[in-house]
C-alpha positions in Angstrom: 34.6 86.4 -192.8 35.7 88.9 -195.8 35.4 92.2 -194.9 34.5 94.0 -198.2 34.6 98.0 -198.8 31.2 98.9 -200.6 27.8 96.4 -201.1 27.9 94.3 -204.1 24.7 92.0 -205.8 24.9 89.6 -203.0 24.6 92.0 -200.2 22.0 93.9 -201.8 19.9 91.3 -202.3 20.4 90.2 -198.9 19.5 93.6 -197.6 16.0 93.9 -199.8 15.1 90.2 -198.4 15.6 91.8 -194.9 13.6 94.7 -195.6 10.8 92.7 -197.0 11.1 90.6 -194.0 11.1 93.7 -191.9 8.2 95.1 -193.1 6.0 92.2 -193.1 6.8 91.8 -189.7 4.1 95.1 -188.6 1.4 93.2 -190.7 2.4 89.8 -188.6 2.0 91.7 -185.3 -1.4 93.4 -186.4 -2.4 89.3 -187.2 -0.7 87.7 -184.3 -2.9 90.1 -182.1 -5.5 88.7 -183.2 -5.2 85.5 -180.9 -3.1 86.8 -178.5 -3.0 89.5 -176.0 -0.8 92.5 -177.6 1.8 92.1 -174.5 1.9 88.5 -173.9 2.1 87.8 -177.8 5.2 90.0 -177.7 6.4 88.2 -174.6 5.9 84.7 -176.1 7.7 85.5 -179.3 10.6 86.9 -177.5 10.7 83.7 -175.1 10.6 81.0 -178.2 12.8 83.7 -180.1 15.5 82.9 -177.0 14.8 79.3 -177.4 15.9 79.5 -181.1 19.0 81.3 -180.2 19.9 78.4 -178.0 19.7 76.1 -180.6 21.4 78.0 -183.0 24.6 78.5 -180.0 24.4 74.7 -180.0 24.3 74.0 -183.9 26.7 76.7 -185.0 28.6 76.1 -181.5 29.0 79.7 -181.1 29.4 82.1 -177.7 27.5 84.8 -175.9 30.7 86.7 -175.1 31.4 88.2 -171.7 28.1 88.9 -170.4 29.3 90.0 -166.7 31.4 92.8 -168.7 28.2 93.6 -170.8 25.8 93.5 -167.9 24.7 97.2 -167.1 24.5 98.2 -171.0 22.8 94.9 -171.4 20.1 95.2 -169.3 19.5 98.5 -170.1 19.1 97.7 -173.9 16.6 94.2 -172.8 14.8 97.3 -171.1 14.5 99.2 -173.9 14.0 96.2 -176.1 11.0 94.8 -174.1 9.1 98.5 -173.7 9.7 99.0 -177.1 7.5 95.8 -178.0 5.0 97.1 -175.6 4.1 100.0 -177.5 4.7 98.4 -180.3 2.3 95.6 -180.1 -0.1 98.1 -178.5 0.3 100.3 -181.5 -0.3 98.3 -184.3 -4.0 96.7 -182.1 -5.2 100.3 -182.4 -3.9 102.3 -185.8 -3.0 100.8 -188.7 -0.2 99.3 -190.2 0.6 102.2 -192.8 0.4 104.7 -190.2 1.9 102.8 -187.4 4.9 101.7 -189.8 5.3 105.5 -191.0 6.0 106.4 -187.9 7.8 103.4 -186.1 10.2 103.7 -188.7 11.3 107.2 -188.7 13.9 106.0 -186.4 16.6 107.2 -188.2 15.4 110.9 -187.7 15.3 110.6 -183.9 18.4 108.7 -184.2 20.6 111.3 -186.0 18.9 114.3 -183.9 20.0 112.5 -180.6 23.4 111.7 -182.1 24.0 115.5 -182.7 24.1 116.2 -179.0 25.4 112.4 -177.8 27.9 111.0 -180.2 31.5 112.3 -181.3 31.9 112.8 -184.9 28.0 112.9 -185.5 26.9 116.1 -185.3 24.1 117.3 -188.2 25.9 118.7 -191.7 23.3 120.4 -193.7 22.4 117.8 -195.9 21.4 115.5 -193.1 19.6 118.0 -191.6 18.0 118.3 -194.8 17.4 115.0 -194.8 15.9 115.6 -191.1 13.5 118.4 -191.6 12.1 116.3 -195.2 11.7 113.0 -193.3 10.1 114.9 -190.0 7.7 116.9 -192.5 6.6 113.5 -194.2 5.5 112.0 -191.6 3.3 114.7 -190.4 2.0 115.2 -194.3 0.7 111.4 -194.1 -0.4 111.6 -190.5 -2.2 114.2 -191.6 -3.6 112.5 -194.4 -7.6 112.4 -194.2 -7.6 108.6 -195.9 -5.2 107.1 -193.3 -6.9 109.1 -190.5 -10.2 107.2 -191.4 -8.5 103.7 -189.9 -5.9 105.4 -187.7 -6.1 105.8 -184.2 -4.0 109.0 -182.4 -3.0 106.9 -179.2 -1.6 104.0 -181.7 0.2 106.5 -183.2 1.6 108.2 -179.9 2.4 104.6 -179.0 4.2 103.9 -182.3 6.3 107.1 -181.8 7.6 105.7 -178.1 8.2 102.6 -179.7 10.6 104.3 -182.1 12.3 106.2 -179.3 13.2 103.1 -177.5 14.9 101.7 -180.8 16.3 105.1 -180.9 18.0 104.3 -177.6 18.7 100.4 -178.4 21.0 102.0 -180.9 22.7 104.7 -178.8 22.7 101.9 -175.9 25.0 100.1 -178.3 26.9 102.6 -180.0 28.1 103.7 -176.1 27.8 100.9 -173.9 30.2 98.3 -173.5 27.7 95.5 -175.4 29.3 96.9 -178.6 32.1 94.2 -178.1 30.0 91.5 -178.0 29.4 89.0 -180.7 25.5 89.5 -182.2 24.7 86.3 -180.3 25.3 87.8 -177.0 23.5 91.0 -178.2 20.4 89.0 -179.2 20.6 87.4 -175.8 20.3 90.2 -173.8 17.5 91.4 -175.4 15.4 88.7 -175.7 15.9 87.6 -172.3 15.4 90.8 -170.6 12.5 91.6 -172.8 10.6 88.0 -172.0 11.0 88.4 -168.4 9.8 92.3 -168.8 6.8 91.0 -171.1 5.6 87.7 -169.8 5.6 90.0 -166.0 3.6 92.8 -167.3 1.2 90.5 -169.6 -1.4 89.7 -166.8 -1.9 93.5 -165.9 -2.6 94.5 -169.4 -5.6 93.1 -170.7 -6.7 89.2 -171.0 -4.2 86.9 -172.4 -5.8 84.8 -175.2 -8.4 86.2 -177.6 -9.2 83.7 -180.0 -5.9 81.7 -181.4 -6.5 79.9 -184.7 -3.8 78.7 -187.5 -3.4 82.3 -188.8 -1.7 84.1 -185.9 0.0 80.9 -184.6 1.7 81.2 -188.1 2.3 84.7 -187.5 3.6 84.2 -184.2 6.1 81.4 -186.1 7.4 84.3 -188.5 7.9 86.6 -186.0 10.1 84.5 -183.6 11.9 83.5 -187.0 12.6 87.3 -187.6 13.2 88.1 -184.3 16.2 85.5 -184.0 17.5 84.5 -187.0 16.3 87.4 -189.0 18.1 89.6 -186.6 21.4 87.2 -187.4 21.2 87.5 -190.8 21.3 91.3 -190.6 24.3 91.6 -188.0 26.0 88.8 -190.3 25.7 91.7 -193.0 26.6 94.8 -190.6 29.9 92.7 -190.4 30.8 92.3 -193.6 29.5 95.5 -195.4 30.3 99.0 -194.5 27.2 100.3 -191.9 26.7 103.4 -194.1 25.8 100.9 -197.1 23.5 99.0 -194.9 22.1 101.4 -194.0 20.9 103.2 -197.0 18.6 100.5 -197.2 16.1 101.8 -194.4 14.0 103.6 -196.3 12.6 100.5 -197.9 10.8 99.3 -194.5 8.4 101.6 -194.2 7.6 102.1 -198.2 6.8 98.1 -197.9 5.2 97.8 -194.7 2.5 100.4 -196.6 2.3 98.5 -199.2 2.0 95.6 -197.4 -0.7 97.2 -194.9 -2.8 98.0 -197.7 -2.3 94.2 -199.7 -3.7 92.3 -196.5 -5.7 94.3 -195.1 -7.0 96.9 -197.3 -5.8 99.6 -195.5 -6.7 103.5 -197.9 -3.4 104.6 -199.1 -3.9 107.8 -201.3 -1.8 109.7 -203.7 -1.1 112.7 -200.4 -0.1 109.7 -198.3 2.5 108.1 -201.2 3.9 111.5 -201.6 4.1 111.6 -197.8 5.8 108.4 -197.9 8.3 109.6 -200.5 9.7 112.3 -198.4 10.4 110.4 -195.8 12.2 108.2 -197.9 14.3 111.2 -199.5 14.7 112.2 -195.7 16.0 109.1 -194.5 18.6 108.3 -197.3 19.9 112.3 -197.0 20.4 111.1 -193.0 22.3 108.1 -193.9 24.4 109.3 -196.5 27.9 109.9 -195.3 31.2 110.2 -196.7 32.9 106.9 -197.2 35.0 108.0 -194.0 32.5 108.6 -192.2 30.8 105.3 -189.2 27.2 105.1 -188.7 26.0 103.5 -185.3 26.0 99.9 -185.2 22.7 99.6 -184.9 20.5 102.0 -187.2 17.7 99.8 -188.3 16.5 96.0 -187.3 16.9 95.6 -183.9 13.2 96.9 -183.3 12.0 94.3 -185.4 
């Protein structure tokens, strides 16, 4: 695999198509709910999401990597991974996608605050924290936004923000623990696995778990286990060949189109306060990523909460 030093056409495209992906995924979650319980529809997609891996290990005749090396950090990422999709599911039954997204997706921001105090070499210059303070003050701005309030909900939005934190500390779990040398397979694996056992457990305590299944969220549960394995893939297949600053730039689109797609499907009040809202968090989130060609970004700033 050619290892190339900036992000041509093909790469861009291939990050936009993530994206896209990425974002539709928080109006598949809002529809999968619909027929399932929030935590056992989280738990079933991770369990068929593990399923697809296998196949994909058998097709491609790939490896997992040493898990036994990999087997504290792992677990502690499948931890993460599997509260993360608690809130998140949670979140997105209660608030809206646009607000739910907003904040989900601020990751970055929590990412390169806890880098400043965690990670060598990643302390804040003053352009990210530029970027910081712009992306921190967007999110309040459209929080705040009286249209969005009307089909928001404050604990969805609480529950969103805990869901961010735990990708926050998938990526930090990553960047530190000994999982960083394995191959994205192996990565995938531990997370999904965890996560199932964690979500399928802790389904029965937390609510009924059928609603009313029909065609429309069994699709949704179909795309979800597609983004949630291959998806997740694709965008490691990229980390590997593009440089992880590059990659990263593109962040800001998943929460510009998960708005956009929240108020496509299902009508959800975006006004002009809540698109300039949007906007600064944007700005913030490319000022955090930009770096000096030099300069790494953890492995794993965006995609792994999908």
């Amino acid at each position: 695999m050619e290892r190339k030093d900036s992000m041509d056409l093909q790469g861009a495209a291939g990050m936009v198509a993530f994206a896209v992906a990425l974002a539709f995924n928080q109006v598949v979650i809002k529809l999968t709910n619909g027929g399932f319980g929030p935590v056992f529809g989280a738990g079933l997609r991770s369990a068929l999401a593990l399923c697809v891996l296998g196949l994909w290990l058998l097709v491609m005749r790939r490896t997992l990597g040493p898990l036994r090396m990999s087997l504290k950090s792992g677990l502690l990422m499948g931890t993460l991974f599997g509260v993360e999709f608690i809130f998140l599911f949670k979140a997105l039954d209660l608030t809206s996608v646009s607000r739910a997204s907003i904040v989900f997706y601020s990751m970055p921001v929590w990412l390169a605050l806890l880098a400043h105090f965690t990670l060598p070499g990643e302390r804040l210059s003053a352009r990210r924290a530029l970027g910081l303070a712009l992306a921190m003050a967007g999110v309040g701005w459209a929080l705040a936004n009286p249209d969005s309030r009307a089909g928001g909900n404050l604990t969805g939005d609480f529950m969103a923000l805990l869901a961010c934190w735990c990708w926050a500390g998938i990526a930090l779990t990553v960047r530190l623990g000994r999982v960083s040398r394995m191959p994205a397979e192996g990565q995938l694996f531990w997370q999904l696995s965890v996560s199932s056992v964690i979500l399928l457990g802790a389904a029965p305590l937390m609510g009924p778990l059928l609603r009313a299944p029909d065609a429309i969220s069994w699709a949704a549960m179909g795309y979800g286990v597609l983004v949630a394995s291959l998806g997740f893939l694709f965008w490691l297949r990229l980390m590997a060949i593009y440089p992880a600053s590059d990659i990263a730039s593109f962040s800001f689109l998943s929460p510009v189109l998960a708005v956009v797609f929240g108020w496509l499907v299902f009508g959800e009040p975006v006004g002009a306060q809540f698109v300039l809202a949007l906007g600064l968090v944007a700005v913030g989130i490319v000022l955090i990523n930009k770096r000096k060609r030099a300069g790494k970004l953890p492995p794993s700033t965006e995609g792994q909460g999908a």
